[in-house]
N, C-alpha and C positions, 0 to 999 in steps of 0.2 A: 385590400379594398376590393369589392365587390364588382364583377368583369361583367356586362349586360352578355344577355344572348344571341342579342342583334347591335350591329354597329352601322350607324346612316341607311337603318331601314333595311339595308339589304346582304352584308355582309353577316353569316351565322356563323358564331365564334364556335369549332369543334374542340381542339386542346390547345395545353399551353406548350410552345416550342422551348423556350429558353428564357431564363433569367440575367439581368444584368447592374448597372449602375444607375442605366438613364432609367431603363422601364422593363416590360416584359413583350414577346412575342409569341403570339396564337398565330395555328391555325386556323383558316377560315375557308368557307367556298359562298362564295359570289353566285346566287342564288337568281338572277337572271341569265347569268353564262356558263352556272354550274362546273366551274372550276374553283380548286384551290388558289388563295392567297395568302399572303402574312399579313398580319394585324401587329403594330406596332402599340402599345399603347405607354405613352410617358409616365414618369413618376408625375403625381399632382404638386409637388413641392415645387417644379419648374415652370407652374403656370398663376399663379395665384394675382398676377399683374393683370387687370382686364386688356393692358396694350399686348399681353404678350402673345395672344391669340389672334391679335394682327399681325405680328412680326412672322408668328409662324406661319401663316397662310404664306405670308411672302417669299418666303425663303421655297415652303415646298413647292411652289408655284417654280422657281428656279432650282430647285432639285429635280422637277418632273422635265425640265428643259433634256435632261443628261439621256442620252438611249442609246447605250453604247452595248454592243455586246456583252462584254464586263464586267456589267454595271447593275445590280436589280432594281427595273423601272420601278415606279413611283406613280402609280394608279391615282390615288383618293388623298384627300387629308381632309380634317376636321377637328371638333372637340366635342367631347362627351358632354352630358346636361351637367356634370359635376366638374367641367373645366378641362379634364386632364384632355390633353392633345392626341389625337390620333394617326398614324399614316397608313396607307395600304399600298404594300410592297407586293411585287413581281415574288411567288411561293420557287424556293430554288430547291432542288434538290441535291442531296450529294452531304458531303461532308465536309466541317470546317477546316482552315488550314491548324490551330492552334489542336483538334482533334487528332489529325492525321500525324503532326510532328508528336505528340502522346504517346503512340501507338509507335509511331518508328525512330523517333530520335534524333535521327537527323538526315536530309537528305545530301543528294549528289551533287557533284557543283551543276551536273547541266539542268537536272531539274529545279533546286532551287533556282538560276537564272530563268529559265523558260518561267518561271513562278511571277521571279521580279518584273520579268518583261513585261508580261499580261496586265501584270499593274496598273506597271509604266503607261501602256497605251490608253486604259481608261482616265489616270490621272491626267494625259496630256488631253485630252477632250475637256475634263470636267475643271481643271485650271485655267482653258480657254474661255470657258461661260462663267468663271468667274466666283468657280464650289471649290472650296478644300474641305478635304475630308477632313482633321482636326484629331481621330481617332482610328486611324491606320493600325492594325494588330490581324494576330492571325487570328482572332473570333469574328472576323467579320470579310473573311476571306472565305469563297467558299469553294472546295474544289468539287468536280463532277467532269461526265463524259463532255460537257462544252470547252471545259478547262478551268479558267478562273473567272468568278462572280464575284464584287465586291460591292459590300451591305453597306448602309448608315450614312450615305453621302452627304454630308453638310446635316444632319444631326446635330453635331457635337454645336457648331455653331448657333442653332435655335436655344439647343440649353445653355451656351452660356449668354446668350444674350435675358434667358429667363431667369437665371444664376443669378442675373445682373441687379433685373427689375424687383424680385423677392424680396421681402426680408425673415421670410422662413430659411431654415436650414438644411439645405440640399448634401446629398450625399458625402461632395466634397468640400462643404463648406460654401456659404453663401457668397455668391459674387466672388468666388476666388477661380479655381482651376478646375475644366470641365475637359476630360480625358482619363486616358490608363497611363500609368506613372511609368511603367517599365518601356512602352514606345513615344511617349511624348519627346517631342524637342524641346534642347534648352532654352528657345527662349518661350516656348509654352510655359516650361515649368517654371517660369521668372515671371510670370502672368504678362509678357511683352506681347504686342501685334504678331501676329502669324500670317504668315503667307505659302506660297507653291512649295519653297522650298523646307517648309515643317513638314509639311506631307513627306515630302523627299527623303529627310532624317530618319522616321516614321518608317518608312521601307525599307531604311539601310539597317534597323534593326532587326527587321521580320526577316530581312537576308540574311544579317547576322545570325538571327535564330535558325534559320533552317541549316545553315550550315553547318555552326558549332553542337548546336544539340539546347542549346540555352542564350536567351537576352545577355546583351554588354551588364546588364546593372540589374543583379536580383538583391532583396533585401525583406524581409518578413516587416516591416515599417515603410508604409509607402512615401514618407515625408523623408525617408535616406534615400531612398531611391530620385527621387526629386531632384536635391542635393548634386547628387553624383551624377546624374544626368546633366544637370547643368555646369558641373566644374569639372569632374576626372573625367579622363579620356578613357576608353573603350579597352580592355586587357589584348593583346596582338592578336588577330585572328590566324595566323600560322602556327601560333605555339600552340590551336586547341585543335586546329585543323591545318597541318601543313602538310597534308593529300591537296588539296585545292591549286588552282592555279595562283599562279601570284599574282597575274594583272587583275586577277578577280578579288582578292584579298587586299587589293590597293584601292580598288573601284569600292567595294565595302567600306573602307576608312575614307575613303573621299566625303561618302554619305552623310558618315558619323563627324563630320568634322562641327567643331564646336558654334564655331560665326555663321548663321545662314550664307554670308558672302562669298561663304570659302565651298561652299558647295555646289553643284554643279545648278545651272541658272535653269532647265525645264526640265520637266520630266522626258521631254523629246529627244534631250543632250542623255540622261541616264540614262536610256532605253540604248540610244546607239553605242555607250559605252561600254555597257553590261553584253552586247552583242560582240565587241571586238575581243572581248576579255576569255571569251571562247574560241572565237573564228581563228584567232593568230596560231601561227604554224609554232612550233615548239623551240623551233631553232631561224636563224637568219637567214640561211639559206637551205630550202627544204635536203635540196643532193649531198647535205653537208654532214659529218659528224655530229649529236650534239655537240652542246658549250657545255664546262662545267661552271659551275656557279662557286662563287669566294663570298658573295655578297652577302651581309649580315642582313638578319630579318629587320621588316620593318619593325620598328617596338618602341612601344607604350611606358612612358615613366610611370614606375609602380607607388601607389599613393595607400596612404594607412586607413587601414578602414573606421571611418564616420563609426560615431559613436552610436548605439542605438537610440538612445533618446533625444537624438534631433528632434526638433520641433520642427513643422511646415513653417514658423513664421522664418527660420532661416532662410529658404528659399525669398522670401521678399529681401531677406538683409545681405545674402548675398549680390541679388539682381542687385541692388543698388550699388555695392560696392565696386563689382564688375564695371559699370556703367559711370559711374566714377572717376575708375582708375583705366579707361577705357581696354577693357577685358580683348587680347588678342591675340592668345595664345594658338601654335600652330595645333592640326587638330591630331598628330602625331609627332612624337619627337624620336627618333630614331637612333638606339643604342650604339657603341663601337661594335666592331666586328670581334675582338675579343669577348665580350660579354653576353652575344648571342650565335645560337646556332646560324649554320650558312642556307642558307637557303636562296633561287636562285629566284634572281629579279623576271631574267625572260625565260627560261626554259631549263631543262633535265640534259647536264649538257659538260664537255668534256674539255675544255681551254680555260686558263686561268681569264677570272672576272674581277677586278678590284676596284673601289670606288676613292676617288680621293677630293679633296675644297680645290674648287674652283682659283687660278691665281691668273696676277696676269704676269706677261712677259718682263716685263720692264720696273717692277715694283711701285709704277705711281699710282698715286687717289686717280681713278679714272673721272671722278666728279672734278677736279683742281682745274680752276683756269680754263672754262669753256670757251671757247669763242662764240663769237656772233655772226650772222650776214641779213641783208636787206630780205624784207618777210615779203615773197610775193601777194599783189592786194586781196587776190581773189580768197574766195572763204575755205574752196578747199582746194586742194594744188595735185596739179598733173603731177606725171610722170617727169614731163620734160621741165617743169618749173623746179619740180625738184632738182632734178640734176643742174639745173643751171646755180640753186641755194649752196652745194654742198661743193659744187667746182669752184666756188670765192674763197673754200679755205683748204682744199685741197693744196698739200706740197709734193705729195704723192699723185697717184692714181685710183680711181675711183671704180673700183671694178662693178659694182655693182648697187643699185639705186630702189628704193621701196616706199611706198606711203603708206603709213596705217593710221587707222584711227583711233583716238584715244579718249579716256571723258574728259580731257583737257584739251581735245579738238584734233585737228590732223597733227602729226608726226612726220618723218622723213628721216630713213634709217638706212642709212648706208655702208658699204665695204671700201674700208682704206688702206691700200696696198704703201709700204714703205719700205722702196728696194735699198737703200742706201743703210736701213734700221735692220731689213730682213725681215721683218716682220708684217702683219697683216691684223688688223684691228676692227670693229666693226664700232658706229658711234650714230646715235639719235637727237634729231635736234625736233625741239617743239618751239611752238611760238610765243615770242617773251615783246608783249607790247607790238612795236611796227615791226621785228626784229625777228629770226631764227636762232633760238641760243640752242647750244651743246647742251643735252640737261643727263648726260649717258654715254658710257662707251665701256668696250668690253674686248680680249685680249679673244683670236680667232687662233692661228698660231699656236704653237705652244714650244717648247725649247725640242722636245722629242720630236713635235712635227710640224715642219714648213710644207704649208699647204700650195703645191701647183697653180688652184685658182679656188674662189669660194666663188657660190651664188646664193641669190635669198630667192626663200620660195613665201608665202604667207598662207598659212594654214590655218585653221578654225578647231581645235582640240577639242574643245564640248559644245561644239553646233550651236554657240550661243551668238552672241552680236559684237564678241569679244575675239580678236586675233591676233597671231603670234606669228614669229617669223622662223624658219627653218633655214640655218648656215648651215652649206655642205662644201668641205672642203678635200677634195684627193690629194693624195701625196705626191712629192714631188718625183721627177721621174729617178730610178733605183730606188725609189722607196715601195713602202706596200701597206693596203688600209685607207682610210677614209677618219675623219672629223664628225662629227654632227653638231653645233651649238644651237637650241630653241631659246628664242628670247620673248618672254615673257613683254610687251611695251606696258603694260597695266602695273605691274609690281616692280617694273626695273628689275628683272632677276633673268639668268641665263641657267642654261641646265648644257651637259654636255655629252656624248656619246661618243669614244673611240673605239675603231673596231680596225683592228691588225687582220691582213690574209698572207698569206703563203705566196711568194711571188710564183712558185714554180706550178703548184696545182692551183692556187686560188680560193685555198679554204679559210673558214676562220681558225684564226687562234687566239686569239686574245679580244676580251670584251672590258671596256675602265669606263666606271660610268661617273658623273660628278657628285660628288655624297649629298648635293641638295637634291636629287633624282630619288631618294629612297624616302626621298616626304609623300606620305600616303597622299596629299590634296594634289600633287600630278602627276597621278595615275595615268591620267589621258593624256602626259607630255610623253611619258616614255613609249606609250603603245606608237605615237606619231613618231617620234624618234627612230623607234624598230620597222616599221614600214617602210622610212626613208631609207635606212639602211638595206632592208631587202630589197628594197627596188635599185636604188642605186649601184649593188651588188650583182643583181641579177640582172643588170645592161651593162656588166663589164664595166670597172674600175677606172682604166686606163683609155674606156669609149669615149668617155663622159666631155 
């Protein structure tokens, strides 16, 4: 179709930049300010609704809100006398990211992260006003001497709301999926609502890309790719690139994880993660020896490749069925240690590391036979309320008292010392009617190590609205080493960390971490886990 010479009187279209799915981009120079801009102009298949030339003002009107460094501002919008929709973009110079990975294959891990970061920070601005980007890929990444500039803000969103209104036949089929099949999230590709964290997913692949050299899901049929985007998990990013670090290789499969829920809740939370996944020192205690690693990689169950003649309608037939059977699968499941190479959870490092399940002491259902106590009235409870709830069932001693929040309301999670058992438990009561019931407890202790004393600290793992409790437990005196158990109150789950030292110099030697730790979705438990450990370590063991 035929491109005018002039666009809104004042814009004169010089060449065309680039071709794509939604539309085309010229250049142009803005003949009152005589500079360069981009001219965006849409396919006409996405406009043919008279409302949808309403919809689109509106939205650009809240794309032009975005002015982020980042970010290429958002000048003008309109529509041509023939309908098709126009925007006039900020002209960037430099090269794409999807160009530059062409030319080299793949980048470093620090680069690709400093990549994802710059993302991150425009995404957590443009999620705040209320834009997802929709179509996150490296052809709308651009890099140059500013660093990174990201194209098409809330685009994707205009055409599919025109997708919607048509009954012409747009690129991807009418009123169906308006995106690039190889970075879409799964529930894009299940045509489900999207939100901050598809953008999110959307990143974890363009990370994936730059690292490995290639997307989690290529397929010359973009209706298999769909597919597999939506149901198989991602091939291990260690076995294509296990130069990388591993907290970075963890923070990747967090990204890619299948459930929006299971991924980290802002772009705010990725940005800080993607930064600890470099910053950590290589070993627990810098003056130390490495550790060697025993720890079997993270890894991906390997699934038979889709047929090529998948239909797109599958993608509808599976969404359903998913949703159905309520689809909830972890977003990694993690091989034996026999079956995959060793590769090391924290660091390049010289002491045996072994991972073993979680048990408790005593062999009972720690759910069996909760007890109760009187629920204090107020809505949310001190400190000292607590303690007074958890001293009515105390037969023991109560070392140590915590409140957290839950989407089931406050919690109170406590340490319960039992000298006559030997042992040391930690146990969560929530509020059941007028009442505090046990709804949790979990073994601190272990048969190898009688802990001195525990304390809870509560931490914040992905900067989200969500927290977790940190148990640190020292050995008892002739002994040597530390505990760590992080408890999850959100999933009821526990992860654990023991770390042996050398009574005589104080070095590590021994790292056992609990085999539910080697789940890509928390990545950001173990990096908080390893911090506790260094700091605790490095103000002396036996200070504490």
């Amino acid at each position: 179709m035929d491109v005018p010479q002039f666009i809104a009187g004042r814009f004169r279209i010089e060449g065309e930049i680039g071709r794509g799915g939604m539309g085309t981009v010229y250049r142009a120079t803005h003949l009152g300010l005589q500079r360069s801009v981009a001219v965006k102009i849409i396919k006409s298949e996405y406009a043919d609704d008279p409302d949808v030339a309403d919809r689109f003002m509106r939205e650009a009107r809240t794309m032009a809100k975005l002015r982020h460094s980042h970010a290429a501002m958002i000048f003008d919008a309109g529509n041509l006398p023939d309908g098709r929709h126009f925007i006039i973009m900020e002209f960037i110079e430099g090269v794409t990211l999807s160009e530059a990975l062409a030319r080299e294959g793949r980048f470093s891990a620090e680069r690709a992260v400093s990549i994802a970061i710059q993302v991150c920070e425009v995404l957590e601005e443009a999620h705040q006003l209320g834009i997802i980007h929709r179509d996150l890929k490296p052809a709308n990444i651009m890099l140059n001497e500013r660093g990174v500039c990201v194209l098409d803000f809330g685009v994707a969103k205009v055409l599919a709301s025109a997708a919607d209104a048509t009954t012409s036949q747009a690129s991807t089929g009418s009123g169906q999926i308006i995106g690039t099949p190889r970075y879409m999230s799964p529930e894009q590709c299940l045509g489900q609502r999207v939100g901050a964290r598809s953008d999110l997913y959307s990143l974890g692949v363009v990370l994936y890309e730059m690292l490995a050299g290639r997307p989690p899901f290529m397929d010359p049929l973009p209706s298999v790719v769909l597919v597999k985007q939506a149901t198989t998990a991602p091939p291990p990013l260690p076995q294509l690139r296990p130069d990388i670090p591993r907290p970075l290789a963890l923070a990747v499969h967090t990204l890619l994880a299948k459930r929006s829920e299971d991924r980290p809740l802002t772009a705010a939370a990725v940005r800080a993660l993607l930064e600890r996944t470099l910053a950590q020192p290589e070993q627990i205690e810098p003056e130390l020896e490495p550790l060697h690693a025993t720890v079997a990689a993270a890894s991906l169950p390997r699934h038979a490749l889709l047929r090529f003649a998948a239909p797109l309608i599958l993608v509808s037939i599976m969404g359903a069925m998913l949703l159905a059977l309520g689809y909830g699968g972890p977003a990694a499941e993690m091989a034996s240690p026999k079956d995959k190479p060793a590769v090391d959870l924290l660091s390049e490092s010289s002491a045996a590391e072994i991972v073993r399940p979680r048990n408790t002491t005593d062999g009972t259902n720690p759910m069996a036979s909760p007890a109760t106590a009187l629920n204090p009235p107020a809505a949310t409870v001190s400190l000292e309320q607590a303690r007074s709830v958890v001293a009515s069932l105390s037969r023991g001693s109560i070392a140590d008292v915590a409140v957290v929040s839950t989407v089931r309301g406050p919690a109170i999670v406590a340490i319960h010392d039992e000298p006559k058992a030997g042992r040391t438990h930690f146990f969560m009561m929530e509020r059941s009617g007028s009442n505090y019931r046990v709804t949790d407890r979990g073994a601190l202790d272990t048969p190898d190590f009688r802990g001195r004393k525990w304390k809870i600290e509560k931490v914040n793992a992905y900067s989200d609205n969500r927290n977790q409790l940190v148990f640190t437990g020292i050995s008892a005196a002739g002994h040597s080493g530390l505990r760590l158990v992080l408890y999850d109150p959100a999933a009821r789950v526990d992860y654990s960390l023991r770390v042996e030292t050398d009574n005589r110099t104080g070095r590590t030697r021994h790292l056992e971490w609990s085999e539910n730790m080697a789940d890509s979705r928390v990545a950001a438990f173990r990096v908080v886990l390893r911090e506790k450990a260094q700091k605790v370590i490095g103000e002396g063991l036996h200070g504490q």
